[in-house]
C-alpha positions in Angstrom: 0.0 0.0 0.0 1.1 3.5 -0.5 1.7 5.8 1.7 -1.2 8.1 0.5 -3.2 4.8 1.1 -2.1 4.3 4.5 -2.4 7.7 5.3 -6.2 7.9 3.8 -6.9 4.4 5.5 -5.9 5.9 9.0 -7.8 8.8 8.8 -11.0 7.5 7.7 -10.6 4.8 10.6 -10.1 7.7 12.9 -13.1 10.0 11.5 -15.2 6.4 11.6 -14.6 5.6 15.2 -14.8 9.7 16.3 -18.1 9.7 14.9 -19.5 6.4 16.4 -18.2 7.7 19.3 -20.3 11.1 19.2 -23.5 9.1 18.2 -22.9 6.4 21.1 -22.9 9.6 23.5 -25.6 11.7 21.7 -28.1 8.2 22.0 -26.7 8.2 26.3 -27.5 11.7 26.4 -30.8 11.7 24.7 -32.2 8.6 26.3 -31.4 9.7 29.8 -33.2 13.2 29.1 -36.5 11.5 27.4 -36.3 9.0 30.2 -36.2 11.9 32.9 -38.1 13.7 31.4 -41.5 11.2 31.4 -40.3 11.0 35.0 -40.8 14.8 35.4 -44.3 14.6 33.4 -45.8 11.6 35.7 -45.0 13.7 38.7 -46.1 17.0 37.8 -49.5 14.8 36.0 -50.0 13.6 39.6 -49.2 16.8 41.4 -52.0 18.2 38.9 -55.0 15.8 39.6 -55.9 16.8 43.8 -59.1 14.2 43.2 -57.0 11.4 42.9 -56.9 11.1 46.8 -60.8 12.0 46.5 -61.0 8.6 44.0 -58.8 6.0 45.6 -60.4 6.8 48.9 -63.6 6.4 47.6 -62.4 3.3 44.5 -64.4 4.6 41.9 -63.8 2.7 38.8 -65.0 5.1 36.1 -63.0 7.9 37.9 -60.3 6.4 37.9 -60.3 5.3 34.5 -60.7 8.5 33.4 -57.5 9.8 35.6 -55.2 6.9 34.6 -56.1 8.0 31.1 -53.9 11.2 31.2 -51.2 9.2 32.0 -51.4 7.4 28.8 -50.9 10.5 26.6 -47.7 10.8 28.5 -44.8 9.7 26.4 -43.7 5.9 26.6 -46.3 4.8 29.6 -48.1 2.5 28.0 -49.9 1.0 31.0 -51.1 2.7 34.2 -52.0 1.6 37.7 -54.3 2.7 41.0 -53.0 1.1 43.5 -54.2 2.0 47.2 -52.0 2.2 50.1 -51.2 -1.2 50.8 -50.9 -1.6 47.3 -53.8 -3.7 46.0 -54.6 -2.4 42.6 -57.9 -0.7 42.0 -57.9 0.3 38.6 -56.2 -0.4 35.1 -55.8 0.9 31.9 -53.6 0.0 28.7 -52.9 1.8 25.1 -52.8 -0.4 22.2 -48.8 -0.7 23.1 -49.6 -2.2 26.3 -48.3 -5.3 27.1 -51.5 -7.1 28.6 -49.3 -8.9 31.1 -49.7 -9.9 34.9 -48.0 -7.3 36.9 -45.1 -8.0 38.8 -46.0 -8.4 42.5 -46.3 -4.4 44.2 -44.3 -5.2 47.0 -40.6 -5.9 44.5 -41.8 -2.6 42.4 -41.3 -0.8 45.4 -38.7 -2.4 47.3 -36.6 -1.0 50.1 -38.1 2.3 49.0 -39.8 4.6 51.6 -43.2 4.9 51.3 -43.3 8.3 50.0 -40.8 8.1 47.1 -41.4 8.0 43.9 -39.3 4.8 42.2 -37.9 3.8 39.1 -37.7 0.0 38.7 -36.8 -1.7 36.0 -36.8 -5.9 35.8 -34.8 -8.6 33.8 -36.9 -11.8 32.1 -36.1 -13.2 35.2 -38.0 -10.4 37.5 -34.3 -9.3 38.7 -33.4 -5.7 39.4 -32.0 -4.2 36.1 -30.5 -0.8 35.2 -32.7 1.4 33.5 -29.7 2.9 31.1 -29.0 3.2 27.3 -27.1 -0.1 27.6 -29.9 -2.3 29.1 -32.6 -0.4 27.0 -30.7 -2.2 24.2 -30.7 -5.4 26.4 -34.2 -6.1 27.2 -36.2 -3.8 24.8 -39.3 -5.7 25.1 -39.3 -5.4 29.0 -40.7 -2.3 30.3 -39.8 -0.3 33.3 -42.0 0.7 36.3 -42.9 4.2 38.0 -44.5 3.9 40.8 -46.0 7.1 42.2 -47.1 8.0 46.0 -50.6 10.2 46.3 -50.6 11.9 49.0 -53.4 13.4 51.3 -54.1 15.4 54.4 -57.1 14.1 55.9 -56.8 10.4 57.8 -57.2 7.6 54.8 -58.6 4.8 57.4 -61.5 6.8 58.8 -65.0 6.2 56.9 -67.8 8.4 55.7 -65.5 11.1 54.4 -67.0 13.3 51.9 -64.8 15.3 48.8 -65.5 17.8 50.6 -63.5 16.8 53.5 -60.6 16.2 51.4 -59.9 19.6 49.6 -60.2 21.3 53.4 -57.6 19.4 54.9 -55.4 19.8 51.7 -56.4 23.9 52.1 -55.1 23.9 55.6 -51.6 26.0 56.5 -50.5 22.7 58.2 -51.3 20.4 55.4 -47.9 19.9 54.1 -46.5 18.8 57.5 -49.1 16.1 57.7 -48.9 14.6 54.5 -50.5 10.5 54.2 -50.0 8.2 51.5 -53.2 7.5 50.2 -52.3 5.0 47.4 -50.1 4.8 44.0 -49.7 5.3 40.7 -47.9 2.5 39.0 -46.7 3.6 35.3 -45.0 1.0 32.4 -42.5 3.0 30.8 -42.0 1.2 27.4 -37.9 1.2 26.5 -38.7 0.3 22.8 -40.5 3.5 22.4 -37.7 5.8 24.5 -35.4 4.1 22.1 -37.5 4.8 18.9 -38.1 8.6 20.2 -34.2 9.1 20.5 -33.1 7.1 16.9 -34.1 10.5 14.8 -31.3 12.4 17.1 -28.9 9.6 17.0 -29.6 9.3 13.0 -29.2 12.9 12.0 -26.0 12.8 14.0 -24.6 9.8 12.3 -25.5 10.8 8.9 -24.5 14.6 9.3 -20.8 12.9 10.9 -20.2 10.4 8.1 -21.2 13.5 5.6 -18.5 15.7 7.3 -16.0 12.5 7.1 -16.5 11.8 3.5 -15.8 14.9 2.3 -12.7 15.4 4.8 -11.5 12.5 3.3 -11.7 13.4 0.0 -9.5 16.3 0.4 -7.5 14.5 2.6 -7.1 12.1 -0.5 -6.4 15.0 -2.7 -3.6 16.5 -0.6 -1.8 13.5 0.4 -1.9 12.9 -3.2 -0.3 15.8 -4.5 2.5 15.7 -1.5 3.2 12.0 -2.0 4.1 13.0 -5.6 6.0 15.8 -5.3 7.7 13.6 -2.7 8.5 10.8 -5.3 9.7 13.4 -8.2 12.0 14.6 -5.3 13.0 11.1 -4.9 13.6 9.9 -8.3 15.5 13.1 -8.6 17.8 12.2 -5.4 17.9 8.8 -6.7 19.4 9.8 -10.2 21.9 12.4 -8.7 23.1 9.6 -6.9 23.6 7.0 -9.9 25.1 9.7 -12.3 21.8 9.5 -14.5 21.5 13.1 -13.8 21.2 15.1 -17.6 23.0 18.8 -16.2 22.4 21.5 -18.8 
């Protein structure tokens, strides 16, 4: 091989690997964000819906129905659960995407988590803790993750008889926030396929605009290393024919 060869093979190996590098980081990057960033949505869609504590404590079906269904139109939650506070689950509803499956047991969604935390769980096939990166994503695309969601609520879940009313006065109280109960939970299935299909348009454009930039670096690359290498072998067939007497002098 030449050494214009050698020369264009080691920089298009360098541009190939700097650019698969920049697209392995943009998909980290943009998964983490879209993954955070459903997290932010389920919490601020719970923060936003006060009757929820009004409908768990009172387990209507149609009602909560119709509040798991705003969870749906979040990105990637394809299923959503109420769950009360011990965690038996009062409600469900699925999108077309949803999975249709039993629901791992309540108690390993939640695990050594306090009550009233929010948590992120996902599972292997083999119901095993798994991380819920870029890298697992990959692994186990057709297994979702779980988000489970405290609802919170001033008044005193165990007592009977109490009336909406009841609910939205406690929560109006100065003292509310210091005497928060968990009233039940959300439970969310975060799809990774669909995380991983909102991110590929990023992660394309980036690989196609790099390999753009690389092919055309390489052709002037190709350009000037040719044009040196053959100045550099008129110089040394010149050399050469100095040194064997071959040289025609004027």
């Amino acid at each position: 091989m030449t050494i214009a060869g050698k020369i264009n093979v080691l920089f298009i190996a360098t541009a190939l690997v700097l650019v698969l590098a920049f697209a392995g980081f943009t998909a980290f990057r943009e998964y983490q964000f879209a993954l955070d960033r459903v997290v932010d949505l389920a919490l601020a869609e719970a923060a936003g819906q006060p009757e929820l504590q009004v409908d768990l404590y009172r387990r209507e079906d149609a009602r909560l129905q119709r509040a798991l269904a705003s969870f749906l139109a979040l990105p990637a939650v394809n299923s959503a659960v109420a769950r009360d506070g011990l965690g038996e689950a009062l409600a469900r509803r699925e999108d077309s995407n949803g999975s249709g499956a039993s629901q791992p047991p309540f108690k390993l969604l939640r695990g050594d988590v306090a009550a009233a935390e929010p948590h992120l769980l996902a599972l292997d096939a083999a119901l095993a803790p798994a991380d819920t990166g870029l890298w697992a994503a990959w692994r186990y695309t057709d297994l979702p993750m779980y988000l489970t969601l405290p609802v919170f609520t001033a008044v005193n879940p165990g007592q009977r008889g109490l009336t909406p009313q009841d609910f939205f006065v406690a929560q109006a109280d100065p003292e509310a926030n210091t005497s928060q109960r968990v009233i039940g939970y959300l439970q969310l299935e975060i799809s990774r396929a669909d995380l991983l299909a909102g991110i590929w348009p990023d992660v394309q454009r980036v690989l196609l605009v790099g390999l753009g930039l690389s092919a055309l670096c390489a052709l002037v690359v190709a350009l000037v290393t040719r044009r040196i290498t053959r100045d550099l072998a008129r110089l040394s067939r010149f050399a050469d024919e100095a040194a064997s007497g071959k040289l025609e002098t004027p």
